[in-house]
C-alpha positions in Angstrom: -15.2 -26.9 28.0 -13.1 -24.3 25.8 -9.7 -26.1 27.4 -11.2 -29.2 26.3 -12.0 -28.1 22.4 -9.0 -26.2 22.7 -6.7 -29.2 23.5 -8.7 -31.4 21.3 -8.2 -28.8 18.1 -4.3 -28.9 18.8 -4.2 -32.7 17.5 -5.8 -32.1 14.5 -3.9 -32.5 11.3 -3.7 -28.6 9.3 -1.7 -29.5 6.5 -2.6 -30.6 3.3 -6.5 -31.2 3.9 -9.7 -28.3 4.5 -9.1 -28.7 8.4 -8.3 -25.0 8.9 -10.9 -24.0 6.6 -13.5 -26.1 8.6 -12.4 -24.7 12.0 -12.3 -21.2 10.7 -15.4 -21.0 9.4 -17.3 -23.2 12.3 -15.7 -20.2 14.6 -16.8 -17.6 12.7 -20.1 -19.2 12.3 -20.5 -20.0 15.8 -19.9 -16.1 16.9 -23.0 -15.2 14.5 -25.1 -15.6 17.7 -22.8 -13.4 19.8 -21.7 -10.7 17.3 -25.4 -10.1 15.8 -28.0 -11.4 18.4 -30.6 -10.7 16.4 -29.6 -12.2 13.2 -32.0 -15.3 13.4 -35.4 -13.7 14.2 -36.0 -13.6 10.5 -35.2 -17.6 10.2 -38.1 -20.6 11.0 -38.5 -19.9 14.8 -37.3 -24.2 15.2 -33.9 -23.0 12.9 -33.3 -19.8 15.3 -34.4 -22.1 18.2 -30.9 -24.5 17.0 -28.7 -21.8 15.8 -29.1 -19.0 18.4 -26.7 -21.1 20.4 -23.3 -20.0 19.4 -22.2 -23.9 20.7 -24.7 -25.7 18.4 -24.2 -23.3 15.4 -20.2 -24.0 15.6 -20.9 -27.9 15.9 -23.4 -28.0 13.1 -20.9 -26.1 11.1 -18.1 -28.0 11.6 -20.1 -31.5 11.2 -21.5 -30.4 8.0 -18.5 -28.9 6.6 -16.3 -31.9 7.8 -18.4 -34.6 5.7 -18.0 -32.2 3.0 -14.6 -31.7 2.7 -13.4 -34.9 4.3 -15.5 -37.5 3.5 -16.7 -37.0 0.3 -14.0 -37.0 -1.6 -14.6 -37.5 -5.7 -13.3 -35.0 -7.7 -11.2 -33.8 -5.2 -6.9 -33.6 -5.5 -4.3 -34.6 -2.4 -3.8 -31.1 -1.8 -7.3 -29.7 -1.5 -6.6 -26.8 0.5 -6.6 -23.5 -1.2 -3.3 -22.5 1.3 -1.3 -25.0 -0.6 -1.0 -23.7 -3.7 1.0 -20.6 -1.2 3.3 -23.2 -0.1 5.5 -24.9 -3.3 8.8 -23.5 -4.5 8.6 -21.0 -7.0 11.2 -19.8 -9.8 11.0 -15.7 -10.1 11.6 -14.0 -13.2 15.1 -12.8 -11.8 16.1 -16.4 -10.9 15.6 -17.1 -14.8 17.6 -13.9 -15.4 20.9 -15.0 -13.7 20.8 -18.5 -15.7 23.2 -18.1 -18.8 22.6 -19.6 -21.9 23.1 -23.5 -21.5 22.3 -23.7 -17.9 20.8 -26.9 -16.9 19.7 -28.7 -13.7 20.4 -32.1 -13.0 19.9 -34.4 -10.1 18.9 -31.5 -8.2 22.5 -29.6 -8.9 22.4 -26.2 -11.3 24.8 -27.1 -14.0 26.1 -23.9 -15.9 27.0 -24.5 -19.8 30.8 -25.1 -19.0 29.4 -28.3 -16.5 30.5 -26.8 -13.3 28.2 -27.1 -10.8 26.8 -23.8 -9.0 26.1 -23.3 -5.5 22.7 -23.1 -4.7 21.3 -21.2 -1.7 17.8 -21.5 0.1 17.7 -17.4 0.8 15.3 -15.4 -1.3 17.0 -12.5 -0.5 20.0 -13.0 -2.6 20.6 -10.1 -5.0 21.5 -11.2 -8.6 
Protein backbone atom coordinates (compact mmCIF):
# COMPACT_ATOMS: atom_id res chain seq x y z
CA UNK A 1 0.00 0.00 0.00
CA UNK A 2 2.98 2.60 0.88
CA UNK A 3 4.53 1.62 -2.84
CA UNK A 4 1.24 2.38 -4.09
CA UNK A 5 0.74 6.08 -2.40
CA UNK A 6 4.31 6.37 -2.96
CA UNK A 7 4.13 5.91 -6.74
CA UNK A 8 0.93 7.63 -6.93
CA UNK A 9 2.45 10.96 -4.98
CA UNK A 10 5.45 10.89 -7.69
CA UNK A 11 2.79 12.10 -10.46
CA UNK A 12 1.54 14.87 -8.71
CA UNK A 13 2.27 18.32 -9.94
CA UNK A 14 4.62 20.39 -6.91
CA UNK A 15 5.14 23.48 -8.62
CA UNK A 16 3.30 26.46 -8.56
CA UNK A 17 0.14 25.20 -6.48
CA UNK A 18 -0.25 24.07 -2.34
CA UNK A 19 0.46 20.36 -3.40
CA UNK A 20 3.57 20.07 -1.19
CA UNK A 21 1.98 21.84 1.54
CA UNK A 22 -1.01 19.42 1.48
CA UNK A 23 1.18 16.34 1.45
CA UNK A 24 3.41 17.66 4.18
CA UNK A 25 1.11 18.40 6.44
CA UNK A 26 -1.35 15.23 5.71
CA UNK A 27 2.12 13.27 6.66
CA UNK A 28 2.76 15.06 9.52
CA UNK A 29 -0.85 14.74 10.56
CA UNK A 30 -1.15 11.25 9.88
CA UNK A 31 2.03 10.32 12.33
CA UNK A 32 0.03 12.20 15.27
CA UNK A 33 -1.36 8.63 15.99
CA UNK A 34 2.11 7.07 15.95
CA UNK A 35 4.31 9.74 17.49
CA UNK A 36 1.74 10.60 20.51
CA UNK A 37 -0.64 7.53 20.99
CA UNK A 38 -2.40 9.14 23.41
CA UNK A 39 -3.08 12.45 21.87
CA UNK A 40 -6.85 11.76 21.12
CA UNK A 41 -8.18 10.42 24.47
CA UNK A 42 -9.07 13.88 25.34
CA UNK A 43 -11.20 14.23 21.82
CA UNK A 44 -15.20 12.90 21.37
CA UNK A 45 -14.44 9.15 21.81
CA UNK A 46 -16.39 8.88 17.70
CA UNK A 47 -13.38 11.68 16.67
CA UNK A 48 -10.53 9.52 18.40
CA UNK A 49 -12.42 6.41 17.07
CA UNK A 50 -11.58 8.13 13.10
CA UNK A 51 -8.38 9.81 13.84
CA UNK A 52 -6.41 7.26 15.98
CA UNK A 53 -5.77 5.59 12.67
CA UNK A 54 -2.68 7.21 11.35
CA UNK A 55 -4.22 6.04 7.53
CA UNK A 56 -7.58 7.88 8.06
CA UNK A 57 -6.04 10.93 9.84
CA UNK A 58 -3.58 11.44 6.65
CA UNK A 59 -6.60 10.87 4.15
CA UNK A 60 -8.92 13.20 5.98
CA UNK A 61 -6.16 15.66 5.99
CA UNK A 62 -5.21 15.60 2.69
CA UNK A 63 -9.05 15.60 1.39
CA UNK A 64 -9.80 18.51 3.44
CA UNK A 65 -6.89 20.48 2.80
CA UNK A 66 -6.98 19.59 -1.01
CA UNK A 67 -10.66 21.24 -1.50
CA UNK A 68 -9.20 24.03 0.36
CA UNK A 69 -6.37 24.91 -1.45
CA UNK A 70 -7.34 23.47 -4.88
CA UNK A 71 -10.78 23.88 -5.30
CA UNK A 72 -11.74 26.81 -3.85
CA UNK A 73 -10.05 29.15 -5.43
CA UNK A 74 -11.42 33.06 -5.05
CA UNK A 75 -9.07 35.33 -3.77
CA UNK A 76 -6.38 33.20 -4.53
CA UNK A 77 -3.10 34.28 -7.14
CA UNK A 78 -1.40 31.72 -9.90
CA UNK A 79 1.35 31.29 -7.58
CA UNK A 80 -0.23 30.40 -4.31
CA UNK A 81 2.46 28.57 -2.82
CA UNK A 82 4.38 30.33 -0.11
CA UNK A 83 7.82 28.47 -1.73
CA UNK A 84 7.34 30.66 -4.79
CA UNK A 85 8.03 33.76 -3.74
CA UNK A 86 11.89 31.75 -2.94
CA UNK A 87 12.08 30.98 -6.50
CA UNK A 88 12.05 34.47 -8.83
CA UNK A 89 15.22 36.26 -9.84
CA UNK A 90 16.42 38.77 -7.59
CA UNK A 91 18.70 41.94 -8.15
CA UNK A 92 21.22 42.37 -4.85
CA UNK A 93 22.33 45.51 -3.74
CA UNK A 94 25.96 44.83 -5.19
CA UNK A 95 24.35 44.03 -8.67
CA UNK A 96 23.02 47.70 -8.50
CA UNK A 97 26.51 48.69 -7.25
CA UNK A 98 28.41 47.57 -10.45
CA UNK A 99 25.78 49.52 -12.76
CA UNK A 100 27.33 52.99 -13.73
CA UNK A 101 25.48 55.85 -14.22
CA UNK A 102 23.28 55.50 -17.51
CA UNK A 103 23.09 51.82 -17.48
CA UNK A 104 20.08 50.53 -19.04
CA UNK A 105 18.56 47.05 -19.95
CA UNK A 106 16.88 46.48 -23.04
CA UNK A 107 15.45 43.50 -24.72
CA UNK A 108 16.85 41.44 -22.11
CA UNK A 109 20.74 42.84 -22.94
CA UNK A 110 22.55 45.23 -20.15
CA UNK A 111 23.30 48.32 -22.04
CA UNK A 112 26.08 50.48 -20.28
CA UNK A 113 25.86 54.44 -20.95
CA UNK A 114 28.30 54.36 -23.98
CA UNK A 115 25.56 51.58 -25.77
CA UNK A 116 27.88 48.67 -25.60
CA UNK A 117 26.27 45.78 -24.57
CA UNK A 118 27.66 43.80 -21.36
CA UNK A 119 28.05 40.25 -20.90
CA UNK A 120 25.77 38.87 -18.61
CA UNK A 121 26.36 35.71 -16.56
CA UNK A 122 23.96 33.33 -14.67
CA UNK A 123 26.59 32.75 -11.55
CA UNK A 124 25.85 34.42 -8.31
CA UNK A 125 29.15 33.96 -7.30
CA UNK A 126 30.68 36.56 -9.43
CA UNK A 127 32.71 39.15 -7.44
CA UNK A 128 32.12 42.77 -8.47
Amino acid sequence: MAASGIRTLSKVEYRNNMNLIIVAASIGFGMIPIAAPKFYDQFPSWFSTIFHSGISSAAIMAILLNVLFNHFKAGNSDNQSVFVAGTGRVVTESDIACLANGDRFENGKLIDAEGKEVPLTSSTAVEH
